[in-house]
C-alpha positions as CSV (number, residue, x, y, z in Angstrom):
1,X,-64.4,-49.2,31.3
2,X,-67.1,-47.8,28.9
3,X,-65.7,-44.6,28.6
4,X,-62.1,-45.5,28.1
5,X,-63.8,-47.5,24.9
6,X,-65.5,-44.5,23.6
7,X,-62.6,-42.5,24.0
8,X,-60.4,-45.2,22.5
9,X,-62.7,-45.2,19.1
10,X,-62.9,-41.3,19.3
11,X,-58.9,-41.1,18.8
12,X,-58.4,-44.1,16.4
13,X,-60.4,-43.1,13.5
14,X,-60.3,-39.7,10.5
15,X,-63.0,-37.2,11.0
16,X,-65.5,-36.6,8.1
17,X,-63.1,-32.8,7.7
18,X,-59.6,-35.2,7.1
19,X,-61.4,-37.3,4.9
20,X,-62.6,-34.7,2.5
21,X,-59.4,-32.7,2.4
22,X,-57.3,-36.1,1.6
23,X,-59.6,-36.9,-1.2
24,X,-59.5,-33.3,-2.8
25,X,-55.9,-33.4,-2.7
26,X,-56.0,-37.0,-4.2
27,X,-58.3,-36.0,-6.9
28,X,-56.2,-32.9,-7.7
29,X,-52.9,-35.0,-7.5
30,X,-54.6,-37.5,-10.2
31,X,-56.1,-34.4,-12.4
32,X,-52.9,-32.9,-13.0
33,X,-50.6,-36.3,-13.4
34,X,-53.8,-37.4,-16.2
35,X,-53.6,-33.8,-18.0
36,X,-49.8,-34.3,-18.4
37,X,-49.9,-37.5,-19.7
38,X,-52.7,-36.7,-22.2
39,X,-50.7,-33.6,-23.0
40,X,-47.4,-36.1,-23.6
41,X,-48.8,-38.5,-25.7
42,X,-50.6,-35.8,-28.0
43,X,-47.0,-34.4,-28.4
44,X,-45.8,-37.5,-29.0
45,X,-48.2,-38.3,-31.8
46,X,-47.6,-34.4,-33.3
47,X,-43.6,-35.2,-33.5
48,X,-43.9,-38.6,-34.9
49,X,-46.8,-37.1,-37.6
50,X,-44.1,-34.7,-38.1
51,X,-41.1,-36.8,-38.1
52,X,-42.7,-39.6,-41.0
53,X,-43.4,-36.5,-43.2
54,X,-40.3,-35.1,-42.6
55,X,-38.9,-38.6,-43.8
56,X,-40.7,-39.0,-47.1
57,X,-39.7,-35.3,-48.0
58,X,-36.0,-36.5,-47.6
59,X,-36.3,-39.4,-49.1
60,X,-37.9,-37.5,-52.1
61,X,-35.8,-34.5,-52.3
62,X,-32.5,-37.6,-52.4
63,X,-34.2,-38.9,-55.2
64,X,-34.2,-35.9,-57.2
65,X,-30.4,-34.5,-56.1
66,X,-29.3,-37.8,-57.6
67,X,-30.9,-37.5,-61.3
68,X,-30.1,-34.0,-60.6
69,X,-26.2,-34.9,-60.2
70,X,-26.1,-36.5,-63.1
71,X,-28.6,-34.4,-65.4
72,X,-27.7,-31.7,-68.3
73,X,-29.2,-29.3,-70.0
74,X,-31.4,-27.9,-66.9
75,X,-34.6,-25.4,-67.2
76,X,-37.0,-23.5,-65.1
77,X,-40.7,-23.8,-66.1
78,X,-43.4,-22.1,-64.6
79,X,-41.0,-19.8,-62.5
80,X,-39.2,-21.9,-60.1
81,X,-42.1,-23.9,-59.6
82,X,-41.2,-26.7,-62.2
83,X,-37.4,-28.2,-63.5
84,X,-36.9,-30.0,-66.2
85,X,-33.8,-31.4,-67.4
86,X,-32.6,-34.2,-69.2
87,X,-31.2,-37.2,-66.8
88,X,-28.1,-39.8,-67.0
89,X,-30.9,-41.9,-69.2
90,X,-31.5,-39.9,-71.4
91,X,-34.6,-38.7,-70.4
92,X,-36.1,-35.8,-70.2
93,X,-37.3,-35.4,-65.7
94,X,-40.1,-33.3,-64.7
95,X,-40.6,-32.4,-61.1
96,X,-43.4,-30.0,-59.7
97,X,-45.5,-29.9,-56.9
98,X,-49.1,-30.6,-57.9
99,X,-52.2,-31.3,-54.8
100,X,-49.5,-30.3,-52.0
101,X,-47.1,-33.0,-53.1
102,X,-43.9,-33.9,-55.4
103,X,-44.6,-34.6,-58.5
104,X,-42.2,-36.3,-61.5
105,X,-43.2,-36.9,-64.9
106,X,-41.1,-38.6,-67.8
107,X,-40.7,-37.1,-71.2
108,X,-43.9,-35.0,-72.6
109,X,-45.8,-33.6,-69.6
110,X,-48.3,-31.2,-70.8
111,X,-50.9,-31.7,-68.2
112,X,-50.8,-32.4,-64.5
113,X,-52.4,-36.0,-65.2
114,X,-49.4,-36.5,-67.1
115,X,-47.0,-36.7,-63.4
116,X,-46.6,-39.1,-60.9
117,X,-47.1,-38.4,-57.0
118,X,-44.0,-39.1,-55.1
119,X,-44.9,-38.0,-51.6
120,X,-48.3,-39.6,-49.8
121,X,-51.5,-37.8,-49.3
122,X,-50.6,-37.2,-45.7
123,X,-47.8,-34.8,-46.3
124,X,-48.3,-31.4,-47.5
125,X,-45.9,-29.4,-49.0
126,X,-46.6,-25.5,-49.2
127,X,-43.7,-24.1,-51.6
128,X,-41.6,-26.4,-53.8
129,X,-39.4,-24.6,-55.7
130,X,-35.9,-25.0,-57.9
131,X,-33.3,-22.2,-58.4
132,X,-31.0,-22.6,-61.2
133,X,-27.3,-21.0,-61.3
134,X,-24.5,-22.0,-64.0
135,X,-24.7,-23.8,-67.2
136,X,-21.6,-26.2,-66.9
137,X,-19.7,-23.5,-69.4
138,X,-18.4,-20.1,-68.3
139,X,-20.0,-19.4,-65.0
140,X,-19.2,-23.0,-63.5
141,X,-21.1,-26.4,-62.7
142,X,-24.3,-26.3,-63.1
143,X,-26.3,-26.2,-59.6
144,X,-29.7,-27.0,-58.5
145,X,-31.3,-25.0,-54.9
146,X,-34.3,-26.7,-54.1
147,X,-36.3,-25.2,-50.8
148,X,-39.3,-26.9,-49.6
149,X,-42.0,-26.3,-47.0
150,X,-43.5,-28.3,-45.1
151,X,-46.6,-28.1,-43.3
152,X,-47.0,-30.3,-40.3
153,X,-49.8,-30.7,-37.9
154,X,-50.5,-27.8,-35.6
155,X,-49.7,-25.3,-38.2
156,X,-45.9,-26.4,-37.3
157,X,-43.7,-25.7,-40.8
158,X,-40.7,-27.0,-41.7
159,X,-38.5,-25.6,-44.3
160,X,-35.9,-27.5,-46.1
161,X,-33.2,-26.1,-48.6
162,X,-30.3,-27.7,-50.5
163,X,-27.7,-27.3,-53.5
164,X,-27.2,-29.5,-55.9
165,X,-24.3,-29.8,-58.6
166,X,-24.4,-31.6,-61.6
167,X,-21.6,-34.3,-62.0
168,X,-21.7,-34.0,-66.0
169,X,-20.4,-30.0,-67.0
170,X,-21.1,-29.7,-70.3
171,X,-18.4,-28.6,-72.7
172,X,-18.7,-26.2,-75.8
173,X,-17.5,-28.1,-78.6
């Protein structure tokens, strides 16, 4: 009888040799599902960083194609680096980049204090620049290229480019 009982609790239990293998593979099991998820939620964050600056960019660069729709008498200061024209108010609109972001100023803008910020601090925008083409006379509407660049997080860059025309062709009188 005694021996069929220590036989009985030989064969019913997990040697020390089982136990440490399970747990190894548990521990690796758990190490590699914890590394993904960490890995998915800092992708997650990246995108969404990426995705609000993306956002404001748009929402900046509509602003300007609609005083640009219905501006006149368009210029390039500083290069491409600078427009200035004069909008449906009468006004004359300023936009530049100035500290990585969009800039606008109304009417005299001689200094950089003189403009506005239109993007947040977050975003960063590498290369803002406007390409002219036409004059509203002989060689057609008058059209505004705008390309941007974006730098997200990660070194990830995003680059943006649209044409503009002006609603209101001037006419030689």
């Amino acid at each position: 009888m005694k021996n069929e009982a220590r036989s009985m609790n030989r064969d019913s239990g997990f040697t020390l040799i089982e136990l440490v293998i399970s747990l190894s593979i548990f521990i690796v099991l758990i190490t590699l599902t914890t590394t993904t998820f960490v890995q998915s939620l800092r992708t997650q964050r990246l995108v969404g960083d990426l995705s609000v600056a993306m956002n404001e960019v748009s929402f900046v660069t509509e602003q300007i194609a609609r005083e640009i729709r219905t501006g006149t008498d368009f210029k390039n200061i500083a290069g491409e680096e600078t427009i200035r024209f004069t909008n449906a108010k009468g006004e004359v609109a300023n936009y530049k980049r100035i500290n990585n972001g969009i800039a606008r100023c109304v009417g005299v803008c001689d200094a950089d204090l003189d403009y506005k910020l239109l993007t947040s601090p977050g975003v960063k925008v590498d290369i803002l620049k406007f390409i002219l083409k036409g004059n509203g006379k002989a060689d057609g509407a008058p059209r505004a290229t705008i390309i941007i660049s974006v730098a997200g997080p990660s070194g990830i860059n995003v680059n943006l480019e649209t044409t503009i025309s002006a609603r209101v062709i001037e006419r030689e009188t």
